[in-house]
C-alpha positions in Angstrom: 16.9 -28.5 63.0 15.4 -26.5 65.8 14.0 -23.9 63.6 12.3 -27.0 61.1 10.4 -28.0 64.6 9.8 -24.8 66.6 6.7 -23.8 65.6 4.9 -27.1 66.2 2.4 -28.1 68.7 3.2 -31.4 70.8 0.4 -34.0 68.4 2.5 -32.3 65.0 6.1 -32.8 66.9 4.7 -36.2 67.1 4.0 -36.6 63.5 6.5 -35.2 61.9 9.5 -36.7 64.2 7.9 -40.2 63.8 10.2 -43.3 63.6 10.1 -45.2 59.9 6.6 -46.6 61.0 2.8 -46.4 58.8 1.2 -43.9 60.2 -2.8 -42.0 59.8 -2.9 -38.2 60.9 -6.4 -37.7 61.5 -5.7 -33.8 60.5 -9.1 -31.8 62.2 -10.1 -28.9 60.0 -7.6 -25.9 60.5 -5.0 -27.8 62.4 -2.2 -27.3 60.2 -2.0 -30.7 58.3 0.3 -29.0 55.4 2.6 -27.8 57.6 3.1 -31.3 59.4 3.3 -33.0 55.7 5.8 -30.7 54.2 7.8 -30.7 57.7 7.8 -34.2 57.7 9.1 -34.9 54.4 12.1 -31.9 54.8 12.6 -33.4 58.4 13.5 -36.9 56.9 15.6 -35.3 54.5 17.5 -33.2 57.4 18.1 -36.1 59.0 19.5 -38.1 56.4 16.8 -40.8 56.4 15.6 -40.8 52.9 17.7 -38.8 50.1 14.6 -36.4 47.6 14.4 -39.2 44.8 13.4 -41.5 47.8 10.3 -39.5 48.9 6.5 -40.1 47.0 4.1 -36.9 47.9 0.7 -37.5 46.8 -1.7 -34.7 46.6 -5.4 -34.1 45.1 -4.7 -31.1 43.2 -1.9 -29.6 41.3 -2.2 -26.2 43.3 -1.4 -28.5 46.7 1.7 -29.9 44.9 3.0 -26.9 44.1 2.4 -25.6 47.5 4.1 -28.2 49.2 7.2 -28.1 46.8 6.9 -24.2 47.5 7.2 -25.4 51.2 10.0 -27.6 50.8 12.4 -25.3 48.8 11.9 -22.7 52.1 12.7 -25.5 54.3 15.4 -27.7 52.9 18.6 -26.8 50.9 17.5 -29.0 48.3 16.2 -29.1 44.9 12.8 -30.7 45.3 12.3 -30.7 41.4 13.4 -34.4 41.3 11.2 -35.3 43.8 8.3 -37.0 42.8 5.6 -34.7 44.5 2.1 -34.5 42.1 -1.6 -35.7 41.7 -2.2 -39.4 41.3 -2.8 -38.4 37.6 0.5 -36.5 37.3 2.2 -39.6 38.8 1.0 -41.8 37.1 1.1 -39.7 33.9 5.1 -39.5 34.7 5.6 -42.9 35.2 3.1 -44.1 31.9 5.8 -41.4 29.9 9.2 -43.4 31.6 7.4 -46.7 30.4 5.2 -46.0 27.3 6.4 -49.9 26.2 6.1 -51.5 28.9 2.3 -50.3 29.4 1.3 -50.6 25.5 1.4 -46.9 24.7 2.7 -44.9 21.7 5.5 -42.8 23.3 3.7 -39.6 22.3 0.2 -40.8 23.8 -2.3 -38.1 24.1 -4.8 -37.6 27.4 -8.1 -36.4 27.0 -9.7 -34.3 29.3 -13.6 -34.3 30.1 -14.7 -32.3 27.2 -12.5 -34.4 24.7 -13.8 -38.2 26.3 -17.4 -36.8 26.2 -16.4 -35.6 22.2 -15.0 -39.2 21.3 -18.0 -41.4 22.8 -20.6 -38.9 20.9 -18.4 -39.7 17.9 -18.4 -43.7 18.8 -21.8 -43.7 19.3 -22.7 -42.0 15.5 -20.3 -44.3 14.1 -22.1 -47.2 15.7 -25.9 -45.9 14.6 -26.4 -46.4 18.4 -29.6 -44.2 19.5 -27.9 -41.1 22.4 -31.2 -40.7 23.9 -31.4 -44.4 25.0 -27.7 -44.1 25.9 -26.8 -40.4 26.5 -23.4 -39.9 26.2 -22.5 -38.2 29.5 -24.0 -40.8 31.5 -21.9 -43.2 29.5 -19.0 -41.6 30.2 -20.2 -41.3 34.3 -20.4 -45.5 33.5 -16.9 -46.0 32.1 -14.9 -44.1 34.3 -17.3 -45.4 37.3 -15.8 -48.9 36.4 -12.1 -48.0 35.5 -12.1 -45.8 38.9 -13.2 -49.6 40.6 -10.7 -51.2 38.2 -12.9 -52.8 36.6 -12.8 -53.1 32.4 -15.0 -53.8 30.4 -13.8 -57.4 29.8 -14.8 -57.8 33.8 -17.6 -55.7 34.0 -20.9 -58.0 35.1 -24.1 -57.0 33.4 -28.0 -57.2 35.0 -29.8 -56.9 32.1 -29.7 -56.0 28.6 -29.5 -52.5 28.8 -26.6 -52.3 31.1 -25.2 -55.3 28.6 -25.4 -52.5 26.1 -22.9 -50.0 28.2 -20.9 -52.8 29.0 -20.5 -53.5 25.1 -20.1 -49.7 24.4 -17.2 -49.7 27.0 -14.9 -52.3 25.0 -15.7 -50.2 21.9 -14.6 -47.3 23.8 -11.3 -48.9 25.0 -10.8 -50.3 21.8 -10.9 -46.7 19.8 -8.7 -45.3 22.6 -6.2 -48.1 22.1 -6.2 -48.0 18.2 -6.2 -43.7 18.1 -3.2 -43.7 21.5 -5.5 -41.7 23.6 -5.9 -41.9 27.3 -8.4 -40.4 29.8 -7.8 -39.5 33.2 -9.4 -42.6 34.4 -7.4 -44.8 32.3 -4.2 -42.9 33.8 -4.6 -44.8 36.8 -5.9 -47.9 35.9 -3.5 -48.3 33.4 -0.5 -47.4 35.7 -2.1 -50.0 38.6 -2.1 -52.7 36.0 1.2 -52.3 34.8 2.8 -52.4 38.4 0.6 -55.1 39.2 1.7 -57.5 36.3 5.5 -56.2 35.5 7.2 -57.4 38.4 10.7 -55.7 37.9 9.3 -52.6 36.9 7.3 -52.8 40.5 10.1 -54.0 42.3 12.5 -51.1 41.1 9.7 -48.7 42.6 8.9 -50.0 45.8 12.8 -50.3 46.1 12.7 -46.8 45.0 10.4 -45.1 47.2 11.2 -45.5 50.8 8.5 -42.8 52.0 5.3 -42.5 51.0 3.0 -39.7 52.1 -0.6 -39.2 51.2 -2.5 -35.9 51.9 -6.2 -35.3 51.7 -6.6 -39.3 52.6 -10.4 -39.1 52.8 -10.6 -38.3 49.5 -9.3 -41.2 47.6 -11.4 -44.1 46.0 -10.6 -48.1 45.4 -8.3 -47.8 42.8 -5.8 -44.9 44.5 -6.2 -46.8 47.3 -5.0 -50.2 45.2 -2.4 -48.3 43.5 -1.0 -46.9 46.9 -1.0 -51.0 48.2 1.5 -51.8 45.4 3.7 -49.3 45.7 4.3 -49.9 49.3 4.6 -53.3 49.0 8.3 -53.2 49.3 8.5 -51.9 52.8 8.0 -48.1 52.4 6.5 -46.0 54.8 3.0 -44.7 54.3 2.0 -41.2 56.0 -1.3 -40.5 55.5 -3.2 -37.4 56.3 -6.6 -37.1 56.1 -10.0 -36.1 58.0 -12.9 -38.5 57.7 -15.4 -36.2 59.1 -14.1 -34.2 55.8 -14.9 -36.5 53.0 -17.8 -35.4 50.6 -16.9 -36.7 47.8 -18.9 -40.1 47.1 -20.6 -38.6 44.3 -16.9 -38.8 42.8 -16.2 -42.1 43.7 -14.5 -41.2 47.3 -14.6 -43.9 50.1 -14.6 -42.6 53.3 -14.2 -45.9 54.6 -10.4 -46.0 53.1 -8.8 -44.8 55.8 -10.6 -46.9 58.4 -8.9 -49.6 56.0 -5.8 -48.1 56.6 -6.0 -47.9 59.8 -6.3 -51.8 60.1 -4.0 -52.8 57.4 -1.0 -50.5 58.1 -1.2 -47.8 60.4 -2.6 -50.3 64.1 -1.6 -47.8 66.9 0.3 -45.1 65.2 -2.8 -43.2 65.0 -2.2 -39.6 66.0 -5.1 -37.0 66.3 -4.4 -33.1 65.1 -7.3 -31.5 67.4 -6.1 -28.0 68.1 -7.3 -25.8 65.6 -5.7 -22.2 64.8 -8.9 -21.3 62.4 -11.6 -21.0 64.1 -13.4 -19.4 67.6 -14.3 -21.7 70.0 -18.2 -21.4 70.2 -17.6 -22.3 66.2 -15.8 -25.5 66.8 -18.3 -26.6 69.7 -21.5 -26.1 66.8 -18.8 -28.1 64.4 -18.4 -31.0 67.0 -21.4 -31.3 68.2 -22.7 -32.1 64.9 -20.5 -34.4 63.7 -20.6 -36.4 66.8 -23.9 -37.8 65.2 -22.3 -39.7 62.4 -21.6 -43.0 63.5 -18.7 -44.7 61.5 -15.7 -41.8 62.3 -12.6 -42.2 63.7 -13.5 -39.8 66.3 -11.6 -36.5 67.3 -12.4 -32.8 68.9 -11.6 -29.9 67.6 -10.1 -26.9 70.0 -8.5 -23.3 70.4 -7.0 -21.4 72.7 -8.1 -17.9 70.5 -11.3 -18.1 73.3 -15.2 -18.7 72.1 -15.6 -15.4 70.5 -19.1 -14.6 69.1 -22.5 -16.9 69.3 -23.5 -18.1 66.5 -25.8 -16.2 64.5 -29.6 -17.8 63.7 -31.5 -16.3 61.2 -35.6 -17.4 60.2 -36.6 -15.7 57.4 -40.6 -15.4 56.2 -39.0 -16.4 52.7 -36.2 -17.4 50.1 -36.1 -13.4 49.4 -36.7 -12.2 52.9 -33.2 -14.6 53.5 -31.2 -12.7 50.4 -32.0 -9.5 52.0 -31.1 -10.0 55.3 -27.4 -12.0 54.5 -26.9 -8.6 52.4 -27.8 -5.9 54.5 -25.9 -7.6 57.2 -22.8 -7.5 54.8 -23.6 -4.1 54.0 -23.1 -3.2 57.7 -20.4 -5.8 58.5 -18.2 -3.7 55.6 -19.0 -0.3 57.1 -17.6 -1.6 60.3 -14.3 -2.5 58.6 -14.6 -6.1 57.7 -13.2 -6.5 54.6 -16.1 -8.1 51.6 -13.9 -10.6 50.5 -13.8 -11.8 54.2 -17.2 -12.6 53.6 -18.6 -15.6 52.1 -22.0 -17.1 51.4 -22.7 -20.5 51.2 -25.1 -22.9 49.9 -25.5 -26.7 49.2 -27.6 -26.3 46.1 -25.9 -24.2 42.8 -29.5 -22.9 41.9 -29.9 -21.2 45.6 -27.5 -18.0 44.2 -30.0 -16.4 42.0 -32.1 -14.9 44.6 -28.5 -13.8 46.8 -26.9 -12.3 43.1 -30.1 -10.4 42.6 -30.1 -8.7 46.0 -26.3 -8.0 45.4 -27.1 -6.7 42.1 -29.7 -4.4 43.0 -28.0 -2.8 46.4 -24.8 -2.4 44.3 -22.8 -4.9 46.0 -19.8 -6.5 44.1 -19.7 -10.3 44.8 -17.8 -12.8 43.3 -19.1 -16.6 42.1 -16.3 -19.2 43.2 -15.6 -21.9 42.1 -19.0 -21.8 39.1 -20.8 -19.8 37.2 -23.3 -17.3 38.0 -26.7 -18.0 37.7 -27.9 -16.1 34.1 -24.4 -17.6 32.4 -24.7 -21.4 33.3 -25.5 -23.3 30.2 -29.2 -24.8 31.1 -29.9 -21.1 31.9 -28.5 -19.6 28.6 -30.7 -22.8 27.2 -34.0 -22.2 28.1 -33.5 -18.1 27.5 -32.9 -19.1 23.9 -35.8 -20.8 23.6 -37.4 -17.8 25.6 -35.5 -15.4 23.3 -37.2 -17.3 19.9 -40.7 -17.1 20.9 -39.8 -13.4 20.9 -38.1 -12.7 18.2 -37.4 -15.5 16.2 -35.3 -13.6 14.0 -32.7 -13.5 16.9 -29.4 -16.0 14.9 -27.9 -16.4 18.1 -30.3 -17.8 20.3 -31.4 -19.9 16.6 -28.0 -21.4 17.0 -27.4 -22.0 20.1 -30.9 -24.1 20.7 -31.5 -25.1 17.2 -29.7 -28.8 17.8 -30.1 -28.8 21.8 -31.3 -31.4 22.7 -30.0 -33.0 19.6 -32.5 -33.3 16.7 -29.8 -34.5 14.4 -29.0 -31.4 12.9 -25.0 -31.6 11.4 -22.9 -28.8 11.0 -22.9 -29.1 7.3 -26.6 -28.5 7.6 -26.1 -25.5 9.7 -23.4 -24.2 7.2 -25.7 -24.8 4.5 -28.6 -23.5 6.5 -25.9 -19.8 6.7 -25.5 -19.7 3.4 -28.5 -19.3 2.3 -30.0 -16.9 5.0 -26.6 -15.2 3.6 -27.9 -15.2 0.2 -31.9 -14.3 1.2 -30.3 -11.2 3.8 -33.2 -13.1 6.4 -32.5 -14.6 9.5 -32.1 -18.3 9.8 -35.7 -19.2 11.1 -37.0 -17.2 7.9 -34.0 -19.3 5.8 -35.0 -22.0 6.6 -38.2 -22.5 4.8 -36.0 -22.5 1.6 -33.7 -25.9 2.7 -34.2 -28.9 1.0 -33.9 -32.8 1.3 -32.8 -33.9 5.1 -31.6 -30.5 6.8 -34.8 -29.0 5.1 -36.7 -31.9 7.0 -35.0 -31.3 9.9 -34.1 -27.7 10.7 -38.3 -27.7 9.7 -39.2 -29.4 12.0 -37.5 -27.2 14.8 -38.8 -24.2 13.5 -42.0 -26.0 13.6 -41.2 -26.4 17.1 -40.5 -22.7 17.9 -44.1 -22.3 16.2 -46.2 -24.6 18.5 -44.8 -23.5 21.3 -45.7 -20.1 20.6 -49.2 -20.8 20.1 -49.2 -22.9 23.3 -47.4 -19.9 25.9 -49.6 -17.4 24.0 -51.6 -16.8 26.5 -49.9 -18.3 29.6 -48.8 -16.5 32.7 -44.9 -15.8 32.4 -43.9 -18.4 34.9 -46.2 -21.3 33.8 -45.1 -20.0 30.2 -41.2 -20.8 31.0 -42.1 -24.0 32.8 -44.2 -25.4 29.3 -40.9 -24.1 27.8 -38.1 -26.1 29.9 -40.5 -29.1 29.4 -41.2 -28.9 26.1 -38.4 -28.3 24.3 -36.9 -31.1 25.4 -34.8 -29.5 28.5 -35.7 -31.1 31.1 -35.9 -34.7 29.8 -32.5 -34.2 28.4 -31.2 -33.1 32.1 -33.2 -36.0 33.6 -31.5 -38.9 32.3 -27.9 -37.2 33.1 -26.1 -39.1 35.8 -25.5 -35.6 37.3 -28.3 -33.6 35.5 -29.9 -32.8 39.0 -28.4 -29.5 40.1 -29.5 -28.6 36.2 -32.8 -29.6 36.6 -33.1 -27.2 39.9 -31.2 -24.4 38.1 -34.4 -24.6 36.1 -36.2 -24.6 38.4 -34.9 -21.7 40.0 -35.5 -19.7 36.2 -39.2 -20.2 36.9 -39.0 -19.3 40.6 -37.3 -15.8 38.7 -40.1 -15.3 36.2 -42.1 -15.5 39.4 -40.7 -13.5 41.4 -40.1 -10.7 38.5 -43.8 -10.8 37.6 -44.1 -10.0 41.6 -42.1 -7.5 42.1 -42.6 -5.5 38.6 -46.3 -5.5 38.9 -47.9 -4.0 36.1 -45.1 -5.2 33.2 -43.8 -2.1 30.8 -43.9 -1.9 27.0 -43.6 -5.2 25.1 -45.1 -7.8 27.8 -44.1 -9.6 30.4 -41.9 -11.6 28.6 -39.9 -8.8 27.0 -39.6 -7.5 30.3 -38.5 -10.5 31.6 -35.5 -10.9 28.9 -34.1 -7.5 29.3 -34.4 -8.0 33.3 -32.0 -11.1 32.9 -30.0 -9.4 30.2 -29.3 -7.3 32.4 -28.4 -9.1 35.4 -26.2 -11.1 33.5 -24.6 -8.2 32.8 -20.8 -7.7 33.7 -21.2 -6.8 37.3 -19.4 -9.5 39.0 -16.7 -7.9 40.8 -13.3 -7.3 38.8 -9.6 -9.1 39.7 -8.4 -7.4 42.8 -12.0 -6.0 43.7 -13.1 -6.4 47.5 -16.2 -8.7 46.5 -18.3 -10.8 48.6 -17.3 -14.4 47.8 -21.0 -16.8 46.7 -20.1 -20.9 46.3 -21.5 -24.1 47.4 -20.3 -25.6 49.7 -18.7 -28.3 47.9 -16.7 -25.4 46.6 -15.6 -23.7 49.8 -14.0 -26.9 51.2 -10.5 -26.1 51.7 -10.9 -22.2 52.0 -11.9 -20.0 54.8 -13.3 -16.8 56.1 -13.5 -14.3 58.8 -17.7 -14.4 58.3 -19.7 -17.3 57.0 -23.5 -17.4 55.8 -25.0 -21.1 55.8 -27.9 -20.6 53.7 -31.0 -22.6 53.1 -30.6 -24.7 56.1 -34.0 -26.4 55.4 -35.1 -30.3 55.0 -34.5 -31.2 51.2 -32.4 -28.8 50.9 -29.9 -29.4 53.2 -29.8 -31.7 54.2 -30.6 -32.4 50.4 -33.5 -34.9 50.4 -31.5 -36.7 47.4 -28.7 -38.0 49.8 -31.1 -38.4 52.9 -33.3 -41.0 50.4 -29.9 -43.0 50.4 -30.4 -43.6 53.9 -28.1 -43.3 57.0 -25.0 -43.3 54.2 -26.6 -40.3 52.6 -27.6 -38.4 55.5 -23.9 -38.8 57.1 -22.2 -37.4 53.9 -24.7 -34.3 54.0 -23.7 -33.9 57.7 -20.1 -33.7 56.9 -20.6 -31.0 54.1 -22.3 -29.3 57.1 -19.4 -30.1 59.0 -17.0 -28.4 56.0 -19.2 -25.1 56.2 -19.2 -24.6 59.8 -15.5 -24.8 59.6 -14.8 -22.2 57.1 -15.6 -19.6 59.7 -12.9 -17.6 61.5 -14.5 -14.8 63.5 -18.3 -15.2 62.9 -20.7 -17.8 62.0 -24.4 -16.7 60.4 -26.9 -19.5 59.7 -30.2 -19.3 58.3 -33.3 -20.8 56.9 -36.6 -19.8 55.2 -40.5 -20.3 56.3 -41.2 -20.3 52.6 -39.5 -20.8 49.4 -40.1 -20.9 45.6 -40.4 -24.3 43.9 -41.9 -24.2 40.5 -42.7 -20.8 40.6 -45.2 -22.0 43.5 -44.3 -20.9 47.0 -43.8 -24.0 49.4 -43.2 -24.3 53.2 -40.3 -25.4 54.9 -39.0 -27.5 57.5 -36.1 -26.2 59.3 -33.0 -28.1 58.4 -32.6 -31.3 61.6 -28.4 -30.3 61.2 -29.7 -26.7 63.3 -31.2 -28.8 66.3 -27.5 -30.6 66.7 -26.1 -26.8 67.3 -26.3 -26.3 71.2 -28.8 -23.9 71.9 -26.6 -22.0 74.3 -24.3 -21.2 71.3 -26.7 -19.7 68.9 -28.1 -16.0 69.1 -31.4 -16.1 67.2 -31.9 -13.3 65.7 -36.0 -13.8 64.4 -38.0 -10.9 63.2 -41.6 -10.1 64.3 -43.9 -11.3 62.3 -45.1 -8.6 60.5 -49.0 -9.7 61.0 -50.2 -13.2 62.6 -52.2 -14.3 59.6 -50.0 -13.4 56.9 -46.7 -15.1 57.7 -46.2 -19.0 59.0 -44.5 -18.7 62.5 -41.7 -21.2 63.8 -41.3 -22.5 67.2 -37.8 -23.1 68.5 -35.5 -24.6 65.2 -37.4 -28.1 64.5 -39.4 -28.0 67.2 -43.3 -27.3 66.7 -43.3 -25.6 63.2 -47.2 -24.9 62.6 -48.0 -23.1 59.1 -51.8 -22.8 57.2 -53.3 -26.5 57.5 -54.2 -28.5 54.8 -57.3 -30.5 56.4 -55.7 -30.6 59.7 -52.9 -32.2 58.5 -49.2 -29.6 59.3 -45.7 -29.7 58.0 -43.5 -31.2 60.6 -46.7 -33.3 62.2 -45.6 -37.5 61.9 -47.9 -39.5 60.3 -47.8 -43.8 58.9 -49.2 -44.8 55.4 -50.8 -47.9 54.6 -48.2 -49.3 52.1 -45.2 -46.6 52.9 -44.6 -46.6 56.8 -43.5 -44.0 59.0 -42.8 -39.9 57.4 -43.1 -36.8 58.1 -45.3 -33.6 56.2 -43.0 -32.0 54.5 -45.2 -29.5 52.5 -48.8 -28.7 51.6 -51.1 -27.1 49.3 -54.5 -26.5 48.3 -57.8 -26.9 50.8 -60.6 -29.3 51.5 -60.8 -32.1 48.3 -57.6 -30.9 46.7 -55.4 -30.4 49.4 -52.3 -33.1 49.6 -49.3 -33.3 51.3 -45.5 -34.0 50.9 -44.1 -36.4 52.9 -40.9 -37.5 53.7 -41.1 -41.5 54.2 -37.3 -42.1 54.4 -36.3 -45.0 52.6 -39.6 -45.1 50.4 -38.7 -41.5 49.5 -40.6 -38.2 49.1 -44.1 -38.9 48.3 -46.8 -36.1 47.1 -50.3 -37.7 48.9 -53.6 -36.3 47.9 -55.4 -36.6 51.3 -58.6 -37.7 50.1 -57.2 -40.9 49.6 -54.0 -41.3 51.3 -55.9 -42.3 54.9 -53.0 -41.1 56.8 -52.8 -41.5 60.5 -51.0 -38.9 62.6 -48.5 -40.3 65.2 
């Protein structure tokens, strides 16, 4: 028993020895919360207060259950296999199997996973003759599971207006299709579980008789229905051990409440409340940046983070002139951080927004650096990407089948697969290419396929004579692209990896200058060809690690880049539109990078950056004025002439940049009819300049300032 506790501080001794009470760990980043769960549950089996089949361990993912049972079987002579230790969806996939009657499922039900639910409500909604561009099929799917994951069906399910009578409508045909073919999604794991517990009384009794302790990790992270589905199971008298960090949860966009274990705290766990602060991670001058910050988020339950491994380095502050002038310094700094010994994969680079990696992949590229994309794709191989090249790809050869195919019904034009077979067959029989083919179909799919290649056509005319960049920009928006990302729950971070392809054609007509044999956008094709190339570091490589910082959570390194620390970017001007809410989620994915860091913390913003293929100024992100001064070392270079780059004062403070009539990013000013903002960005001089501002809760507003009459403050 002495060797199960030795190795724990006097706040984990705490935990992990406490009495058969509900309890909340508020777990800091990096202060050993797996340890303390895994210890607890072996420690109630050492001491004969719970036999295995009495324990519950509920984890997020199914690598954290296997870690845990890993855990357990080093710590306890026991076999943990008949434990019940899994995801919520594993649970309640287990217990759904033990009781396929009882819940109204065939015994060999079948679950579908994203891609399969996204299949069958494309297939419901052609059955139907319901119109997918008035009710896009992934934002349906965002709508159902939204409601299950509130436990809400579609019988219960309240209605505003006719539109959203229409999803509601669409939902019972949904349920009703699942029901009849014996499928269930991962949503309907849950809710189907929580319903049968809550209205088969022995069957509930005979688990919360079963399951003396139950123990939660990753707390902050579960939404209304876990939460719900936890209630009843305890309901008997078993003992809850949450663990969790609310200054951790960033996960609203997936239906997360952050305000669950605030709940708990009141409705089980009153003063057994114990705080894991010492962190074995991190240097200290990291943790002070990490609680400062987070100290400006109101509704936390409140804890600070320490070490005893001393306050090691400052914290790095990087401005960079641009987007590009950023990339080169975070690699060049690698560059010499590996020839001093640290080891690449010890380095990671992060970013809030998915479309901020091309410019960082394309300096890694070209200075031969191996790198790594966790946790995504990199930036020539995600699907919008590989869309709008196709398109790119047709214009230039439209004899090119593949990039015919892939494009040819996306968006969807109504275009079959029998049409597409038919479409083969002939080009087969012709030896031509498809777009030559298919001026020989007849009937529907000759209407159809016609009018793409009709498409292809115009558009050619149209980008004839266009400037590369404006030409890929008239591409994404008329092909259909863009509107198809825009009305996607989550089409956003597509829509700016769009973006960023026009920022590319910008910056490649930049840096190539006088374009080689076959145009610009030849060029252009074979530079991203290339690039997405298979240069991304082997298995077992050293490789620099790029992700978001969504992605990192959970993961840490002996050197950390925050990247793009600018206003609208990150904080993204999306969740700071959602008002204090918004902004407090942003500042705790802040709070997640910081925290990463072992060793050595870099962070860094841009004067300028490419939007649109246009270069726009920046405001330094307000997240670098909450990092004390005295722990940063800013490591600014000399402007290389005083009229050629924008200067910044100190972070936030005084940020001057070319004028437009007067008017400067940073400078306050009020609006007739929108209030208070701030200038976020400018552009053009005398009667076309406007300005971007930022007016809070009225949102981000583009102002030409011949008319706007804007006062400064």
């Amino acid at each position: 028993m002495s060797d199960l506790l030795a190795h724990l501080n006097s706040p984990q001794l705490q935990a992990v020895t406490l009495p058969p009470v509900h309890a909340l760990i508020l777990a800091g980043a990096g202060s050993g919360k797996t340890r303390v769960l895994t210890t607890r549950i072996a420690w109630l089996m050492s001491t004969s207060q719970v036999e295995p089949h009495g324990i519950l361990a509920v984890t997020f993912t199914n690598k954290a259950a296997k870690e845990m049972t890993a855990r357990l079987s080093a710590l306890v002579p026991v076999n943990v296999r008949g434990m019940w230790i899994g995801t919520f969806h594993g649970l309640c996939n287990r217990l759904l199997r033990a009781h396929y009657r009882e819940a109204g499922l065939p015994q060999t039900f079948q679950i579908l996973d994203s891609a399969d639910q996204l299949a069958m409500i494309k297939r419901l909604l052609k059955n139907l003759n319901v119109d997918d561009e008035k009710y896009p099929p992934r934002e349906l799917c965002h709508f159902i599971n939204a409601h299950k994951e509130q436990g809400v069906r579609a019988a219960q399910a309240e209605a505003y207006d006719n539109y959203t009578q229409k999803r509601v409508e669409l939902y019972g045909e949904y349920e009703t299709q699942c029901n009849r073919e014996g499928v269930v999604d991962f949503a309907e794991l849950l809710l189907r579980c929580h319903e049968l517990l809550q209205r088969h009384e022995p069957l509930r009794k005979h688990y919360q008789e079963r399951f003396r302790y139950i123990l939660v990790d990753e707390f902050q992270d579960t939404n209304k229905l876990q939460y719900a589905w936890l209630q009843l199971l305890a309901g008997g008298g078993a003992k809850v051990f949450a663990v969790g960090d609310d200054d951790q949860s960033i996960y609203a966009f997936r239906g997360a409440e952050v305000g669950n274990m605030r709940d708990f705290e009141r409705d089980y766990a009153g003063d057994n409340v114990i705080r894991l602060e010492q962190n074995y991670r991190s240097h200290g001058n990291i943790l002070a940046a990490a609680n400062a910050l987070i100290k400006n988020n109101r509704e936390r339950l409140g804890k600070n983070l320490w070490t005893e491994a001393g306050d090691g380095e400052p914290i790095r502050a990087f401005e960079a002139y641009s987007d590009l002038d950023e990339a080169r310094y975070v690699v060049d700094e690698i560059r010499e951080l590996v020839r001093e010994g640290v080891a690449a994969t010890q380095c990671a680079i992060l970013y809030r927004s998915n479309a901020q990696s091309r410019v960082l992949e394309h300096d890694l590229f070209a200075k031969g650096v191996p790198y790594k994309v966790y946790g995504g794709l990199r930036f020539f191989e995600r699907q919008e990407v590989k869309h709008a090249m196709a398109y790119l790809r047709l214009l230039g050869n439209p004899d090119d089948d593949t990039a015919f195919l892939r494009v040819v019904n996306f968006p969807t034009r109504g275009i079959g697969a029998r049409s597409l077979e038919n479409l083969q067959a002939t080009a087969h029989q012709m030896n031509s290419s498809l777009y030559n083919a298919a001026a020989s179909l007849t009937g529907k799919a000759g209407q159809t396929v016609g009018a793409f290649v009709r498409l292809i056509e115009s558009l050619r005319v149209e980008t004839q004579n266009l400037p590369l960049p404006e030409m890929v920009e008239h591409i994404v928006e008329k092909s259909g692209l863009a509107q198809h990302y825009r009305v996607e729950k989550e089409g956003q971070e597509r829509l700016e990896n769009l973006d960023e392809l026009i920022n590319a054609a910008a910056t490649f007509v930049d840096d190539e200058g006088a374009i080689g044999e076959g145009g610009a956008l030849a060029s252009f094709l074979a530079h991203a060809s290339l690039e997405a190339g298979e240069h991304q570091a082997g298995e077992g490589q050293e490789a620099v690690q790029l992700m978001s910082v969504h992605a990192a959570k959970g993961l840490e390194f002996d050197v950390v880049f925050i990247t793009g620390l600018e206003q609208g970017l990150f904080p993204h001007e999306n969740s700071v539109n959602q008002g204090r809410e918004g902004l407090e989620e942003e500042r705790r994915l802040m709070y997640v990078a910081v925290t990463r860091a072992r060793q050595r913390l870099y962070v860094s913003c841009a004067q300028t950056r490419m939007l649109h293929g246009q270069t726009r100024y920046c405001v330094p992100s307000s997240f670098l004025d909450e990092i004390p001064e005295h722990l940063l070392l800013k490591l600014n270079k000399k402007a290389e002439s005083a009229s050629s780059v924008p200067a910044f004062g100190s972070f936030g403070g005084g940020y001057a940049e070319p004028s437009a009539s007067g008017m400067r990013i940073g400078q306050s000013v009020e609006h007739a009819k929108f209030g208070l903002g701030v200038i976020v960005s400018t552009e053009g001089r005398g009667a076309d300049a406007r300005v971007q501002v930022n007016f809070g809760g009225s949102g981000m507003k583009w102002l030409a300032l011949e008319y706007a009459k804007l006062k400064p403050v």
